[in-house]
DOMARBA-912518 format. One record per residue: residue in three letters; x, y negated, z of N, C-alpha, C, O in turn. Coordinates in pm, whole numbers, padded with zeros to 5 digits, always signed. Atoms other than C-alpha are relative to their C-alpha. Layout:
BEGIN
ALAXYZXYZXYZXYZ
...
% end
This chain:
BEGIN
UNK+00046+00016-00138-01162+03021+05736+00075+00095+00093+00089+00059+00210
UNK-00024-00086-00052-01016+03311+05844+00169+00003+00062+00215+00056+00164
UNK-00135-00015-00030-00628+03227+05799-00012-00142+00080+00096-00199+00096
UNK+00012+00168-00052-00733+02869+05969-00028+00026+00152+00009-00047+00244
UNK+00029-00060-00150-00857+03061+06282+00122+00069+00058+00152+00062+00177
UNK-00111-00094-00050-00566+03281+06311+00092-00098+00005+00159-00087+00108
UNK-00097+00083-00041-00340+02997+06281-00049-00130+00121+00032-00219+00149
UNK+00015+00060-00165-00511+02810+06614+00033+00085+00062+00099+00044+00157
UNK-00014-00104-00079-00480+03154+06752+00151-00011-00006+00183-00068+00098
UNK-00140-00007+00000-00117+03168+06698+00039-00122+00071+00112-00105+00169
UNK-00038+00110-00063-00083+02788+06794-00015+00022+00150+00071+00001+00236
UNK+00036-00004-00137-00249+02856+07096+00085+00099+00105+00104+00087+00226
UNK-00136-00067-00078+00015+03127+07179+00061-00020+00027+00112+00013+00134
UNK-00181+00037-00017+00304+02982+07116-00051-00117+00118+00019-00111+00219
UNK+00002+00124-00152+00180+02672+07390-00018+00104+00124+00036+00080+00232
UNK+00012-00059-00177+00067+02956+07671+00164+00051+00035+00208+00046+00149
UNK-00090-00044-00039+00414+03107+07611+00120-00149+00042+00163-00169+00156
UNK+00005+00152-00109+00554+02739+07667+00015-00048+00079+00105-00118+00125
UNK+00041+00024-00151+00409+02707+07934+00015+00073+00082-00012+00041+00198
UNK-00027-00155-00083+00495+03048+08071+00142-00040+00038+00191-00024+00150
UNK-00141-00034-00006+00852+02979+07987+00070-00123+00131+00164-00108+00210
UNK-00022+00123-00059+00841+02604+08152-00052+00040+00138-00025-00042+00226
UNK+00020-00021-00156+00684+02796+08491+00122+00085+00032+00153+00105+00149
UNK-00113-00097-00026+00974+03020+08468+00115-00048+00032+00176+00000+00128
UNK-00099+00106-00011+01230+02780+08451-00017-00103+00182+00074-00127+00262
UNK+00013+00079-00116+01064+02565+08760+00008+00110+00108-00006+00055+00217
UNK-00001-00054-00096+01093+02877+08980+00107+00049+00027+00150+00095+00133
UNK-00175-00025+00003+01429+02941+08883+00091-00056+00056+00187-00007+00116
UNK-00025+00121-00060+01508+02613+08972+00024-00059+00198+00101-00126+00267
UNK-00009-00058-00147+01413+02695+09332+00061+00070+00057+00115+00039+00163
UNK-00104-00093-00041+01588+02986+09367+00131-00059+00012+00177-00071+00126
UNK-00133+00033+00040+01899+02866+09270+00047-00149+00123+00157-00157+00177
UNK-00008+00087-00094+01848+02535+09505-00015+00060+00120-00031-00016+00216
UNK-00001-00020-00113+01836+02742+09761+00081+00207+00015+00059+00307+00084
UNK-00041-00182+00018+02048+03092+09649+00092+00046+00092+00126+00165+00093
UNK-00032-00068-00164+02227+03104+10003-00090+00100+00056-00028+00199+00096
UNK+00084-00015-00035+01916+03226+10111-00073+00163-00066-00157+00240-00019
UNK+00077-00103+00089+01846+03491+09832+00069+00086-00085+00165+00082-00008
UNK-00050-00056+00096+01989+03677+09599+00021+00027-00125+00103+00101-00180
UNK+00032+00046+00144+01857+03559+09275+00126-00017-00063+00133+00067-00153
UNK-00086-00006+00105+02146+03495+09111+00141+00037+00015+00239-00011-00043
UNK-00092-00138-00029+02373+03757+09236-00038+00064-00168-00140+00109-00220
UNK-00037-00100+00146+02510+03898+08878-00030+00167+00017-00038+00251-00074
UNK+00037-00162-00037+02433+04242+09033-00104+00044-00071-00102+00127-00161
UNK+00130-00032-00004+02087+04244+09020-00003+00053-00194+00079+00025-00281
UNK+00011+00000+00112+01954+04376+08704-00074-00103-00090-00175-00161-00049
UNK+00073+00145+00045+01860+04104+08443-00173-00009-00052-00238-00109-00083
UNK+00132-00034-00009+01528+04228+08403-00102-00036+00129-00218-00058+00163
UNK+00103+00029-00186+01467+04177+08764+00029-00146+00002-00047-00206+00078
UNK-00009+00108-00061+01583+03855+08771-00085-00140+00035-00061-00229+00116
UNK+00052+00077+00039+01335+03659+08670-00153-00011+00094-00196-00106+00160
UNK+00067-00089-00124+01070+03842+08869-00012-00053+00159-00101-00098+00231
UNK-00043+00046-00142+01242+03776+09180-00009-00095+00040-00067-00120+00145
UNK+00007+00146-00001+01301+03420+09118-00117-00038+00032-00123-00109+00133
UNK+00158+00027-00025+00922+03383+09117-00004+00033+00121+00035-00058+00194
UNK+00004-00082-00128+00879+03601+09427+00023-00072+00090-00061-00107+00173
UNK-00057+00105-00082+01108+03383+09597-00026-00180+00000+00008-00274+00071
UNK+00038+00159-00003+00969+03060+09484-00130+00012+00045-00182-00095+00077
UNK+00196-00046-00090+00588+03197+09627+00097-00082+00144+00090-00199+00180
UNK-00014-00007-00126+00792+03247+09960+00031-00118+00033-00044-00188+00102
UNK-00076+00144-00037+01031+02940+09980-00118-00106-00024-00107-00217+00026
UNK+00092+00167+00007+00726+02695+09886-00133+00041+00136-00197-00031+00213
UNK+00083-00042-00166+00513+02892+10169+00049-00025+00091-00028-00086+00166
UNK-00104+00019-00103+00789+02867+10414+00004-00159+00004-00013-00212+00114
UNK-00026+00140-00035+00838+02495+10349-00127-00119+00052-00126-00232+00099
UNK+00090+00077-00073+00473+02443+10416-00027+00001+00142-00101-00075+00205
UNK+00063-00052-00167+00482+02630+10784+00110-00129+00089+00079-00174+00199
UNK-00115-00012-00085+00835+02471+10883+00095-00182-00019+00176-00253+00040
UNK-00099+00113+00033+00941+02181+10700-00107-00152-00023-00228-00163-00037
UNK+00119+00151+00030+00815+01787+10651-00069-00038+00152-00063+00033+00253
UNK+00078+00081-00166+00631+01594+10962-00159+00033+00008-00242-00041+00061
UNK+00155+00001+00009+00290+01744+10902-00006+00025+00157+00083+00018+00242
UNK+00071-00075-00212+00096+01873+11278-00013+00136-00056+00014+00179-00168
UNK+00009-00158+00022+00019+02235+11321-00136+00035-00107-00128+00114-00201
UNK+00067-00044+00124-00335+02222+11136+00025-00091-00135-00062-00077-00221
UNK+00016+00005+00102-00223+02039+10869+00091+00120-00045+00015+00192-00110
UNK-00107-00109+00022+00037+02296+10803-00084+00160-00046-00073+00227-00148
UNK+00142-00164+00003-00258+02638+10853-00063-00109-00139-00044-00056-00248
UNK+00076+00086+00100-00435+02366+10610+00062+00023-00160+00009+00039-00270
UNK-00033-00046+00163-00201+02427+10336+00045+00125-00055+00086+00169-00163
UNK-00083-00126+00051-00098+02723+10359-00137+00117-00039-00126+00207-00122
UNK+00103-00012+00045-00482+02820+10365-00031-00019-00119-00115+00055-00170
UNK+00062+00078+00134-00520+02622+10042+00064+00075-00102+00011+00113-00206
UNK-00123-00056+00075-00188+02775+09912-00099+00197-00045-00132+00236-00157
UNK+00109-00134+00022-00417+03186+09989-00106-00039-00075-00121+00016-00184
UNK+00159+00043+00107-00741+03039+09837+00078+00008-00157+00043+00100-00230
UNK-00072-00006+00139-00493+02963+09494+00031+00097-00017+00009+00127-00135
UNK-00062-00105+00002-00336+03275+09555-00113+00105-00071-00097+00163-00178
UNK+00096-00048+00013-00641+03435+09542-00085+00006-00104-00125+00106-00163
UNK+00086+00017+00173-00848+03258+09238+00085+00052-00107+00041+00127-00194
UNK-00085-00052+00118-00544+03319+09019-00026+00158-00028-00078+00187-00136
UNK+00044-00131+00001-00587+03690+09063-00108+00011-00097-00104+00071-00205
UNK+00128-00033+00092-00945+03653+08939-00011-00045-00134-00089-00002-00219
UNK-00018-00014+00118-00847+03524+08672+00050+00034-00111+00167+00028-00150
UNK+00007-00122+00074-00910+03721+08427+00071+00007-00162+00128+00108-00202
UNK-00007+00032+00068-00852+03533+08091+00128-00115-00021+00137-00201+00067
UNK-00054+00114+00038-00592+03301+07942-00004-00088+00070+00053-00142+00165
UNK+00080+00148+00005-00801+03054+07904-00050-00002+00222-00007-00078+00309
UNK+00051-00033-00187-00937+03127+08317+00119-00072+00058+00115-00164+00140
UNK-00136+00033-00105-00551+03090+08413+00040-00148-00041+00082-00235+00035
UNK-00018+00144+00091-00510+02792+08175-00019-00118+00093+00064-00201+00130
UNK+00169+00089-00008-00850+02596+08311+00106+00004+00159+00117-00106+00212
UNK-00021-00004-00218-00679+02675+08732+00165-00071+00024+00202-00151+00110
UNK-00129+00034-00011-00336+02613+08693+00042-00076-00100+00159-00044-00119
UNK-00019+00152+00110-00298+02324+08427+00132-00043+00039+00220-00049-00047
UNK-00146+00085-00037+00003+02165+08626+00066+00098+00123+00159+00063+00195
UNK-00060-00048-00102+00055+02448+08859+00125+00112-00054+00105+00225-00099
UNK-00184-00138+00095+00448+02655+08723-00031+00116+00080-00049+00233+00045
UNK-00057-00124-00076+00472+02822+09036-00125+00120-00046-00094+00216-00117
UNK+00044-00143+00044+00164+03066+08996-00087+00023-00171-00169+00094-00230
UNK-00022-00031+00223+00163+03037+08589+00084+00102+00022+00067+00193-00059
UNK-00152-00076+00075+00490+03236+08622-00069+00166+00138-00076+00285+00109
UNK+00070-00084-00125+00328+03445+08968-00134+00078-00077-00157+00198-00060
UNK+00089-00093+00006+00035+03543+08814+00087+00097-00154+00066+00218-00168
UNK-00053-00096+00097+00259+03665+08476+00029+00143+00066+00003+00256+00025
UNK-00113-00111-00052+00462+03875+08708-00064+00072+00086-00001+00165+00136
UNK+00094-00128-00079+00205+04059+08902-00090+00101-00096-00111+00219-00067
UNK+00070-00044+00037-00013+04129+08632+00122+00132-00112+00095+00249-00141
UNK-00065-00075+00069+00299+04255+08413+00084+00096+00099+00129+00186+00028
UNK-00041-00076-00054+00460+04445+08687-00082+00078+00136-00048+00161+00221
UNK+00123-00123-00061+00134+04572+08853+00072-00011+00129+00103+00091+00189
UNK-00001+00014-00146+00237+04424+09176-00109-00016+00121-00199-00092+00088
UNK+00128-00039-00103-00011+04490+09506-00025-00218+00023+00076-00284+00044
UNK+00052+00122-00088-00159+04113+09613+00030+00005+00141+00085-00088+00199
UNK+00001+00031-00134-00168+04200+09946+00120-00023+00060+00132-00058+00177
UNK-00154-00020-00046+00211+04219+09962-00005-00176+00033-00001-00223+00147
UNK+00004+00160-00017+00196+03818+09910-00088-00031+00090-00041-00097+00183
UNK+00077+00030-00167-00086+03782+10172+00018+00044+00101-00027+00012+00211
UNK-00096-00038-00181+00114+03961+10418+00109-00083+00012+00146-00112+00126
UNK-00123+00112-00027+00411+03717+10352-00076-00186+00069-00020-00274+00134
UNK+00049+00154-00034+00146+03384+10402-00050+00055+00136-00018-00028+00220
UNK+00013-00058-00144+00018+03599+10739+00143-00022+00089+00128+00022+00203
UNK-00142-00018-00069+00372+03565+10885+00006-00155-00006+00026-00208+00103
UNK-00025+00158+00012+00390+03174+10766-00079-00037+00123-00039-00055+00239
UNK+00173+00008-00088+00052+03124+10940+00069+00043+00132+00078-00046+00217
UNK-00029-00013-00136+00194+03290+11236+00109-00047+00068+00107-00066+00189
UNK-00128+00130-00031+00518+03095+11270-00084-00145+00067-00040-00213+00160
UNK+00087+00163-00042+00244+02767+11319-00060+00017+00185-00056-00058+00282
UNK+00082+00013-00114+00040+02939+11589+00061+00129+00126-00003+00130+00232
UNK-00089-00057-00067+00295+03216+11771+00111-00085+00016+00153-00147-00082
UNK-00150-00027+00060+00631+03144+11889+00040+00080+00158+00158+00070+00194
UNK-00095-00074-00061+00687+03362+12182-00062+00153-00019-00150+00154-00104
UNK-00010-00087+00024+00660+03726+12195+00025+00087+00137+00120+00078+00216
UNK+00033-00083-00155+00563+03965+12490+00102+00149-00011+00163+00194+00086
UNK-00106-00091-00018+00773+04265+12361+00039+00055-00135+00001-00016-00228
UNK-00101+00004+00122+00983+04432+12066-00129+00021-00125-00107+00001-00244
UNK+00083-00096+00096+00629+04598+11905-00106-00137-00075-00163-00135-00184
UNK+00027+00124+00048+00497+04210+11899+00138-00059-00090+00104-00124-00188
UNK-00136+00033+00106+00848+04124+11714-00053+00066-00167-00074+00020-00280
UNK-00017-00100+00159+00809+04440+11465-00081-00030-00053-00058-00049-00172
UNK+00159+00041+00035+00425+04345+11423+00052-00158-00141-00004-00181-00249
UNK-00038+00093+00083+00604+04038+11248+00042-00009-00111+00000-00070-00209
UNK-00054-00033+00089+00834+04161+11072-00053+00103-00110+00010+00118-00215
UNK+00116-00053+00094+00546+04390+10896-00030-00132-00125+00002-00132-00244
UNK+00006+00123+00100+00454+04053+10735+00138-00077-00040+00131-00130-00151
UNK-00047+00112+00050+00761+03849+10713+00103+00047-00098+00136-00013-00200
UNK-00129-00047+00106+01059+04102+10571-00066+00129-00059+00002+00167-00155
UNK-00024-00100+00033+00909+04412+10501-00080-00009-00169-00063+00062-00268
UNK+00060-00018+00172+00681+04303+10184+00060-00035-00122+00024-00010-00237
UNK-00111-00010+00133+00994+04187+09993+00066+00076-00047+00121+00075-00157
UNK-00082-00141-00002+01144+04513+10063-00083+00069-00117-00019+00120-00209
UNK+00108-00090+00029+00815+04676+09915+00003-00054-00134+00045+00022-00222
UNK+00012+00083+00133+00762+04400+09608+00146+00074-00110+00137+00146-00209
UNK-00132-00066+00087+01143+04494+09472-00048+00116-00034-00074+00140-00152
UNK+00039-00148+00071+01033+04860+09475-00066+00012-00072-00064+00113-00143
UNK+00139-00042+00133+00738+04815+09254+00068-00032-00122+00047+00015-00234
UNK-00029+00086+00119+00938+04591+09057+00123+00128-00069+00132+00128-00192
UNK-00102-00151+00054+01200+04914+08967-00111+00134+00009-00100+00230-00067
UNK+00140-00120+00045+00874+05160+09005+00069+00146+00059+00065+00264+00022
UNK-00040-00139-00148+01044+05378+09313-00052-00047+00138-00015-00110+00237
UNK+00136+00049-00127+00746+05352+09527-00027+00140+00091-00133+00169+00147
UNK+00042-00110-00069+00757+05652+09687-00028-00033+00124+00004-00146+00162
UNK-00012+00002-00174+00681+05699+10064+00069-00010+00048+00070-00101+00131
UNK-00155+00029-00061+01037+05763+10153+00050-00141-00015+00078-00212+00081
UNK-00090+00117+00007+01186+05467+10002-00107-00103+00085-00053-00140+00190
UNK+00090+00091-00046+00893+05233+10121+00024+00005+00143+00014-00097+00212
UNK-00029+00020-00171+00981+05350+10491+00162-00002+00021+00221-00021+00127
UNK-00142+00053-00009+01329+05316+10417+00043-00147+00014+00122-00201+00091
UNK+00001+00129-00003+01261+04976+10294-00019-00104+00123+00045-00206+00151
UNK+00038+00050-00096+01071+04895+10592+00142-00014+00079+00186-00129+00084
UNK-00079+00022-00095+01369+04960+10829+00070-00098-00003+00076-00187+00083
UNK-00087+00100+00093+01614+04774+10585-00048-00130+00091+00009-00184+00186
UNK+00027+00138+00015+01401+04474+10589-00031-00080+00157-00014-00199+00185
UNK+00015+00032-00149+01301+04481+10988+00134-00054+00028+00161-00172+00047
UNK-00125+00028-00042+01650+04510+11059+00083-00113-00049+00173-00156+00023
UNK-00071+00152+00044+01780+04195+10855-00071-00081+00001-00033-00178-00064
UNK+00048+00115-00070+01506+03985+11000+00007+00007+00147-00003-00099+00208
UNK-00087+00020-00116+01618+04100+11339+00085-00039+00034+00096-00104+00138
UNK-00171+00105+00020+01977+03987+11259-00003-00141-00013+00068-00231+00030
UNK+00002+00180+00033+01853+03672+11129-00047-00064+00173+00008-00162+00224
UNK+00069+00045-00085+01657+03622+11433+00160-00034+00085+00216-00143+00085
UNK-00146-00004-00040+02003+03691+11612+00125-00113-00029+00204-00166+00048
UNK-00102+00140+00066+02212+03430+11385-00087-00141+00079-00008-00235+00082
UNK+00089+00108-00025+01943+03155+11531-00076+00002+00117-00191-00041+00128
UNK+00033-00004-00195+01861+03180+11878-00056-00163+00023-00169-00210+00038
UNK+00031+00094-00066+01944+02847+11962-00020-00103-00112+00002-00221-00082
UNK+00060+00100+00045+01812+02682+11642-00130+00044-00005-00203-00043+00041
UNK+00155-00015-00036+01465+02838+11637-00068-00058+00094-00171-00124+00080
UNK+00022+00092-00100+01461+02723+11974-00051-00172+00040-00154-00218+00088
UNK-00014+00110+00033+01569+02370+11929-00139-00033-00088-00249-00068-00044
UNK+00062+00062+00106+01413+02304+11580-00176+00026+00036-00249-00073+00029
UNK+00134-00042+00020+01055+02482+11626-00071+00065+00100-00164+00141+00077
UNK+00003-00112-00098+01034+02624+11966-00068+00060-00013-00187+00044+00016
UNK+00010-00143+00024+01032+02959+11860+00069+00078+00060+00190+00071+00036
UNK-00108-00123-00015+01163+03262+12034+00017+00151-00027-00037+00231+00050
UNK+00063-00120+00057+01178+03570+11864+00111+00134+00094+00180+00217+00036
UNK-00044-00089-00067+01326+03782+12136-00099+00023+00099-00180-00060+00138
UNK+00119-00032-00086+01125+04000+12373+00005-00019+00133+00087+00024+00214
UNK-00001+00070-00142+00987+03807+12670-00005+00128+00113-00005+00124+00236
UNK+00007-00160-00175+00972+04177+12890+00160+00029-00051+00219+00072+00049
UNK-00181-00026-00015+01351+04230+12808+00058-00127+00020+00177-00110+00049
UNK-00064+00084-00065+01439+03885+12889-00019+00005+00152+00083+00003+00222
UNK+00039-00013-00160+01274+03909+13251+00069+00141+00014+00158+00143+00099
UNK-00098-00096-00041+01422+04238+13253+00134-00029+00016+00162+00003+00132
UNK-00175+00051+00010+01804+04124+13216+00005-00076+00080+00105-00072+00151
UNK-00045+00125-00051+01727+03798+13379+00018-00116-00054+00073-00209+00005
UNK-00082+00128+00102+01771+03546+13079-00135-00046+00011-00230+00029+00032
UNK+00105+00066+00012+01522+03299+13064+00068-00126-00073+00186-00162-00084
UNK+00030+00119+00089+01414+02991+12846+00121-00105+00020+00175-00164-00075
UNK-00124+00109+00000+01690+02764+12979+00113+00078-00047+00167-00001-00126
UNK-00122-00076+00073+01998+03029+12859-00039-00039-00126+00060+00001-00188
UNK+00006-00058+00084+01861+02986+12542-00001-00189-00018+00049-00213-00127
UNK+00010+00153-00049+01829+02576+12610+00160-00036+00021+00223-00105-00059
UNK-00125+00041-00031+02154+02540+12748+00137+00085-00045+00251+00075+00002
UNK-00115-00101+00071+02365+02796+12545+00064+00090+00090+00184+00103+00065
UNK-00066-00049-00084+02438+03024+12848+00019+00163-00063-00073+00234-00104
UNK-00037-00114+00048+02622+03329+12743+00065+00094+00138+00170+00157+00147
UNK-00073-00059-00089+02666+03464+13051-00047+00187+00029-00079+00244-00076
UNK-00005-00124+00004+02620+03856+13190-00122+00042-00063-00131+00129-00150
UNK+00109-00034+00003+02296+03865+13172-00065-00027-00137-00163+00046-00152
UNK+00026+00112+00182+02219+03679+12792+00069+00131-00072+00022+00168-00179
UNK-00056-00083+00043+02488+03987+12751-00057+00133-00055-00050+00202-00157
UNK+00069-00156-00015+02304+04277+12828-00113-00003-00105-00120+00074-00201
UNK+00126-00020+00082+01971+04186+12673+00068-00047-00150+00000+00012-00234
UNK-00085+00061+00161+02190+04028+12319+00031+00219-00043-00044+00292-00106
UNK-00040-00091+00033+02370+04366+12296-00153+00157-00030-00158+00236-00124
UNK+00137-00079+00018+01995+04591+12356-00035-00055-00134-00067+00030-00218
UNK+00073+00087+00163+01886+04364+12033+00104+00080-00116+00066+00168-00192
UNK-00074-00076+00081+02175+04476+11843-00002+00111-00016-00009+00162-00128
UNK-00004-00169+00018+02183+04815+11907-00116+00050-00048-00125+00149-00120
UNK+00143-00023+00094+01806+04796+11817+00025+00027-00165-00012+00118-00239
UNK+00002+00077+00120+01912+04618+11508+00069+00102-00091+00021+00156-00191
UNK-00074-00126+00054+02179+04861+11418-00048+00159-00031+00019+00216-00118
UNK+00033-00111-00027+01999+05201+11471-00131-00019-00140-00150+00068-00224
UNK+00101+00067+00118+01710+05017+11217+00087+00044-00083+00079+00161-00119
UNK-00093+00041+00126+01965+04959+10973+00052+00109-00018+00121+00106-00120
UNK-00095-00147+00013+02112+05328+11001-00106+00068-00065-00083+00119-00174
UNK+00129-00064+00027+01741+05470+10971-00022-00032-00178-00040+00050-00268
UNK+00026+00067+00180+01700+05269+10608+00109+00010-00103+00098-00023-00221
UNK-00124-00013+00051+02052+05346+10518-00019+00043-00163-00006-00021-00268
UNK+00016-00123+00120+01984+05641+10263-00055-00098-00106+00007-00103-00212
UNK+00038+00066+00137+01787+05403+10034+00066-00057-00104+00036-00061-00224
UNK-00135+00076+00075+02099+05219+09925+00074+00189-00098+00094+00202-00219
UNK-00023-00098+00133+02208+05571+09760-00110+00054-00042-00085+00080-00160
UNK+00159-00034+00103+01830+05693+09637-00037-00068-00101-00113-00030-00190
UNK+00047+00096+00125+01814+05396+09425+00166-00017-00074+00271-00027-00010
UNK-00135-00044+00060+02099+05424+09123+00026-00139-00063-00046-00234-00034
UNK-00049+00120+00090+02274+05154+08886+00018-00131+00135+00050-00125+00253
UNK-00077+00130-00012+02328+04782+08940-00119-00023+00192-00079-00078+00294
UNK+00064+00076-00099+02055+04726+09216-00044+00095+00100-00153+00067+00151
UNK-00094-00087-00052+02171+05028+09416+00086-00042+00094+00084-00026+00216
UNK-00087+00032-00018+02458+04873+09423+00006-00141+00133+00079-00165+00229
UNK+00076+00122-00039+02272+04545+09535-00018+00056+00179+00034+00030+00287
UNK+00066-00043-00166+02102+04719+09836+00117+00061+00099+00115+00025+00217
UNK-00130-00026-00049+02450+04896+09938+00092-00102+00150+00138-00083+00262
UNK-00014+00112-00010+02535+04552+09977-00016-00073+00121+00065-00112+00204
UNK+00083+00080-00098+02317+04389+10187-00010+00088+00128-00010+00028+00235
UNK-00013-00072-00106+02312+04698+10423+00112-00006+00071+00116-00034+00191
UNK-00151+00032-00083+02679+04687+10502+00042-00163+00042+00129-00200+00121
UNK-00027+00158-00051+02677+04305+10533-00068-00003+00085-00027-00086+00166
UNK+00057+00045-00099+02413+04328+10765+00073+00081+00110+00065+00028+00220
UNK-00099-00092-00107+02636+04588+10978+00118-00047-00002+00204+00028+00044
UNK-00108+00044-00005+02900+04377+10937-00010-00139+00079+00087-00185+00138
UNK-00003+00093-00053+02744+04071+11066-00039+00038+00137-00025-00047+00225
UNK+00003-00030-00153+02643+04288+11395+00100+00023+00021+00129-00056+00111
UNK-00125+00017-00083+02964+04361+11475+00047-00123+00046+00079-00130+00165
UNK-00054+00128-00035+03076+03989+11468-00085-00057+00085-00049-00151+00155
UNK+00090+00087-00110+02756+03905+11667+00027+00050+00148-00007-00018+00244
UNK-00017-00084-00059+02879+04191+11892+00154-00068+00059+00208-00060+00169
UNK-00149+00043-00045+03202+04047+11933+00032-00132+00085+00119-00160+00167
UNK+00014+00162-00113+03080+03663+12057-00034+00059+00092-00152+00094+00095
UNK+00064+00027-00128+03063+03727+12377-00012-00093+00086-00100-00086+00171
UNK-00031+00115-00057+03157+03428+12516-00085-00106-00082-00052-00222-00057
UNK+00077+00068+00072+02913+03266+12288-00133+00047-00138-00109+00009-00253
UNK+00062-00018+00036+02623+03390+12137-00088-00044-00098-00163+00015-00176
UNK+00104+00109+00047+02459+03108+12017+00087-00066-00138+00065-00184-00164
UNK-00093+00061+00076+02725+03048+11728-00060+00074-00107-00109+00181-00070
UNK+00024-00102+00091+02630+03190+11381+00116+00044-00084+00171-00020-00174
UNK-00105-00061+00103+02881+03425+11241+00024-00004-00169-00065+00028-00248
UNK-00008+00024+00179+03034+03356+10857+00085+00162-00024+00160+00220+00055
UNK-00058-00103+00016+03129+03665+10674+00130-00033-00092+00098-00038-00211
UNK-00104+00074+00058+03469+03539+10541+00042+00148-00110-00006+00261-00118
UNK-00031-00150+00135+03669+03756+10214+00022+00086+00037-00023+00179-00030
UNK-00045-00102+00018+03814+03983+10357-00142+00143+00084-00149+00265+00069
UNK+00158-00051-00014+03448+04104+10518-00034+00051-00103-00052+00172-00117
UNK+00059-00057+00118+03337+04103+10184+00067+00111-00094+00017+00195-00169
UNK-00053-00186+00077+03600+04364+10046-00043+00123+00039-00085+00223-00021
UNK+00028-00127-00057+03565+04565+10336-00176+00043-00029-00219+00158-00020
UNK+00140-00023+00024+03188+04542+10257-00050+00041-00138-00157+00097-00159
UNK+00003-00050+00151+03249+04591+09855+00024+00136+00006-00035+00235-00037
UNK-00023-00169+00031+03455+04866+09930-00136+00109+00051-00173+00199-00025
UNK+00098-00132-00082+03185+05095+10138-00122-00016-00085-00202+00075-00066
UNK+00123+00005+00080+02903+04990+09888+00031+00056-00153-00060+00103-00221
UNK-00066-00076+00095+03101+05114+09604+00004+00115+00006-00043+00203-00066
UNK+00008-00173-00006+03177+05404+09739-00099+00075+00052-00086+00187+00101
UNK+00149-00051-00028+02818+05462+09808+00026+00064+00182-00032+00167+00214
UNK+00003+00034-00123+02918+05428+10201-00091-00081+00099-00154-00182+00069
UNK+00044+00119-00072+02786+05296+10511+00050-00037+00096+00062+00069+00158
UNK-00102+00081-00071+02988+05082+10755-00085+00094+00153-00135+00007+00225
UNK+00049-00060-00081+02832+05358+11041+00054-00043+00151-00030-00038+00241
UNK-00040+00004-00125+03047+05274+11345+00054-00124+00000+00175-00143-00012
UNK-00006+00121+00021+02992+04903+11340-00063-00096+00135-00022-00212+00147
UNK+00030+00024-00136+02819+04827+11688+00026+00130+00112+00025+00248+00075
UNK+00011-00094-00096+02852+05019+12010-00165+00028+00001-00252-00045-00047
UNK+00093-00104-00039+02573+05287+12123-00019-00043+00103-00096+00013+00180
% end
């Protein structure tokens, strides 16, 4: 009786792992359909993390595609992304196998989500600050001034910044407000690359409506692609924001050592590389800059040499 029990018990393992491996695979799957976007399968990263991440990023990208993408209306959209927190949420509580088994039967994505929180003792709330930011994409899209911007970027970049750190277990205070800057500052840039498709696609504007009336730029510059003095002044204030962020979070790229170090290096000097080129349209603003090869040397080299591309926008 005894070796007859232990061998369901074993059966029953080998199917949760299975099924672990088959949610792992479907989130991978995501990443990778969309690894412009991410970094998942950047050889950098360490291969320990990779898998991790992939998940991480398949939470976000299937949250994101409920706020932004498809012909739903605005509450069906809060509707799923509500439904999406409620799941978010039961999984947590469950406690058992069998609990996660019984909730998620056909669900990969948080089969492989709840593995990876419970094995890397990741915070929850980090993921309910990323569906707070979805949620507010539906029912925001303009923005009264930079502290309503940053308020955003609390939820939308800074809890991936935070998630990675747990996931390497350099959680300190420093790095965590390092992270923060990091991650503000390359959803400011993004905001920057997309002016006039946020606009267009979702009218959204994530620039601050008291520094546009200050400069003079209003809703039609941003409508009619006008790059003129005034589109100038307030563009270049954004950057120099953006840049001075990105200087503040610098240090983290050498505090953290090895391959994903190297990673963050990376992404800091590319994002100081794509303000200069945004710095440089002047005659067009509304274009999104490509970082072509020889960008990327000059951006290998200074991350190598544990550099940072410092005098990359004007002051």
């Amino acid at each position: 009786m005894y070796n007859f029990a232990k061998k369901i018990k074993n059966n029953m393992a080998t199917q949760t792992q299975l099924q672990i491996h088959k949610a792992y695979d479907h989130c991978l799957r995501i990443a990778h359909n969309h690894y412009e976007n991410f970094p998942v399968a950047s050889f950098l990263l360490p291969k320990n993390l990779r898998l991790p991440i992939a998940v991480i990023y398949a939470f976000a990208r299937t949250a994101d595609d409920f706020a932004d993408e498809g012909e739903c209306l605005p509450h069906e959209r809060l509707a799923k992304l509500n439904n999406f927190e409620a799941n978010l949420i039961a999984m947590k509580k469950a406690t058992t196998e069998s609990n996660i088994e019984q909730y998620a039967e056909n669900d990969n994505l948080f089969i492989a989500l709840r593995e990876v929180i419970d094995k890397h003792q990741l915070p929850l709330q980090l993921f309910l600050d990323l569906l707070t930011a979805f949620k507010q994409d539906i029912t925001k899209t303009r923005y009264s001034n930079i502290e309503e911007i940053l308020g955003y970027c609390h939820y939308s970049a800074n809890p991936v910044g935070r998630l990675l750190l747990h996931l390497t277990k350099q959680t300190s205070p420093q790095n965590l407000a390092w992270s923060d800057s990091i991650c503000s500052a390359l959803q400011l840039i993004n905001f920057l690359q997309d002016i006039h498709q946020d606009y267009q696609e979702n009218n959204r504007i994530y620039l601050p409506m008291d520094e546009m009336a200050h400069f003079g730029v209003t809703e039609t510059h941003i409508q009619q692609k006008r790059s003129d003095a005034a589109m100038r002044l307030l563009i270049k204030q954004q950057l120099r924001r953006a840049k001075t962020m990105m200087l503040a979070g610098s240090p983290l790229g050498n505090a953290i050592s090895g391959r994903f170090g190297l990673q963050l290096r990376l992404m800091i000097n590319g994002g100081l590389k794509i303000l200069k080129h945004l710095e440089n349209q002047e005659n067009n603003y509304f274009s999104r800059p490509r970082l072509e090869f020889r960008d990327w040397i000059n951006i290998g080299g200074y991350a190598l040499l544990k550099k940072t591309i410092a005098k990359n926008t004007e002051n």
